[in-house]
C-alpha positions as CSV (number, residue, x, y, z in Angstrom):
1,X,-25.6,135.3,-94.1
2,X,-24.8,138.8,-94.2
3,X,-24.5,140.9,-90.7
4,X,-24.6,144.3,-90.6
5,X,-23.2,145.7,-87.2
6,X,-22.5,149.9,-88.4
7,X,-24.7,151.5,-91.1
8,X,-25.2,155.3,-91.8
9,X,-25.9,156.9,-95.1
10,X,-23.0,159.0,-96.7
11,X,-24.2,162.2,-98.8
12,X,-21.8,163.8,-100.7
13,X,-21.7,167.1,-102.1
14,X,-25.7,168.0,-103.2
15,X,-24.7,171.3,-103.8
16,X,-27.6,174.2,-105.2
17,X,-25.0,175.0,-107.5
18,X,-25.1,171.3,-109.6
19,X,-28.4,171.5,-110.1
20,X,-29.4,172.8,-113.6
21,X,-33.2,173.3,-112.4
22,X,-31.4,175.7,-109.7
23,X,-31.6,179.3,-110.9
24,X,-28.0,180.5,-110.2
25,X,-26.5,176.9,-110.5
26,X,-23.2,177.9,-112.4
27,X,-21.5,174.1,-112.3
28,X,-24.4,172.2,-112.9
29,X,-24.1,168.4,-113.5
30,X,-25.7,165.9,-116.0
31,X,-28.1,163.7,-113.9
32,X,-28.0,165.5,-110.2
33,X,-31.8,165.6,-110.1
34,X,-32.1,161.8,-111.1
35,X,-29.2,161.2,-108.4
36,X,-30.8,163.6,-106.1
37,X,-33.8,161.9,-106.4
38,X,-32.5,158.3,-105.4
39,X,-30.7,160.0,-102.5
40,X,-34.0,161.7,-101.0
41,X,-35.4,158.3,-101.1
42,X,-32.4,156.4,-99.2
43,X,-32.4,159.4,-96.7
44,X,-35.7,159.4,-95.7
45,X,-36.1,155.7,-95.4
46,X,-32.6,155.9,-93.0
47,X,-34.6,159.0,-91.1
48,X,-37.7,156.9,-90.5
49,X,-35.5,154.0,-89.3
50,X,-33.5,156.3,-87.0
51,X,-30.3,156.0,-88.4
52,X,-27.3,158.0,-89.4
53,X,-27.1,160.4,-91.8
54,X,-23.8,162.5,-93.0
55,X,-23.9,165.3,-95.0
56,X,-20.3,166.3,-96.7
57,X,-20.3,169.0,-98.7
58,X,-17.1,171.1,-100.2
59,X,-16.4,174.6,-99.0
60,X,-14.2,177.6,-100.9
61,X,-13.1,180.2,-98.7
62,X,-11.4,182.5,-100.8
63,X,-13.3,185.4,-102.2
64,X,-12.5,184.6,-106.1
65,X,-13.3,181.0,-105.7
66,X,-14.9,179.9,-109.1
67,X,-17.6,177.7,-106.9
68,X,-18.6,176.2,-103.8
69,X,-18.3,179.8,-102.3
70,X,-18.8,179.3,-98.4
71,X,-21.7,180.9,-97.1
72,X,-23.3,181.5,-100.8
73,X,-26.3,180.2,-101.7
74,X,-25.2,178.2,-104.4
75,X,-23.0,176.0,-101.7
76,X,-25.8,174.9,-99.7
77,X,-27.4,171.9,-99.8
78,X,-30.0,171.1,-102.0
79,X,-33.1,171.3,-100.5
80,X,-34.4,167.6,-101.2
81,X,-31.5,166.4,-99.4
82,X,-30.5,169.1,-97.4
83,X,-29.6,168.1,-93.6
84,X,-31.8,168.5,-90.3
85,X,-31.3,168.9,-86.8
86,X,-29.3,165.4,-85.6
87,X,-27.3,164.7,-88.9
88,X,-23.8,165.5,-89.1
C-alpha cells in the first residue's frame, strides 16, 4: 500500500510565448496545447481538492533578452493554467 503524506502539483513554465495558437508566441513548442491541456485538467482537480499548486515560470531581465522578457506578455502564464489567488 502506497501512502501519500505531501502532494502539490508542479507547473512549469506555460509561458504565452510557447503557444503557437498564441498571437505573438515567438518560441512556440510542438505539443504545448496537448500538454497544456492535461495540465488544466490536473490543476483544476488539485483546486477542487484544496491542494497545492506551484506555478514556476522563467524570467529574462535584460532588455535584449531573445524570450521570456519579464513583465511582457509573452512571459505570462497561459491563461488555461495561469495561477490564482493562494498558489505560489
Amino acid at each position: 500500500m502506497i501512502i501519500i503524506v505531501n502532494i502539490a502539483l508542479l507547473l512549469i513554465d506555460f509561458h504565452n510565448d510557447d503557444y503557437s495558437t498564441y498571437q505573438d508566441a515567438q518560441w512556440a513548442l510542438s505539443g504545448t496545447e496537448a500538454a497544456a491541456w492535461k495540465a488544466a485538467t490536473l490543476l483544476t482537480a488539485f483546486r477542487q481538492q484544496g491542494l497545492p499548486v506551484i506555478h514556476v515560470r522563467h524570467e529574462f531581465v535584460l532588455n535584449d533578452a531573445p524570450f521570456f522578457l519579464l513583465g511582457s506578455e509573452v512571459e505570462k502564464a497561459h491563461y488555461s493554467v495561469a495561477p490564482i489567488n493562494g498558489e505560489l
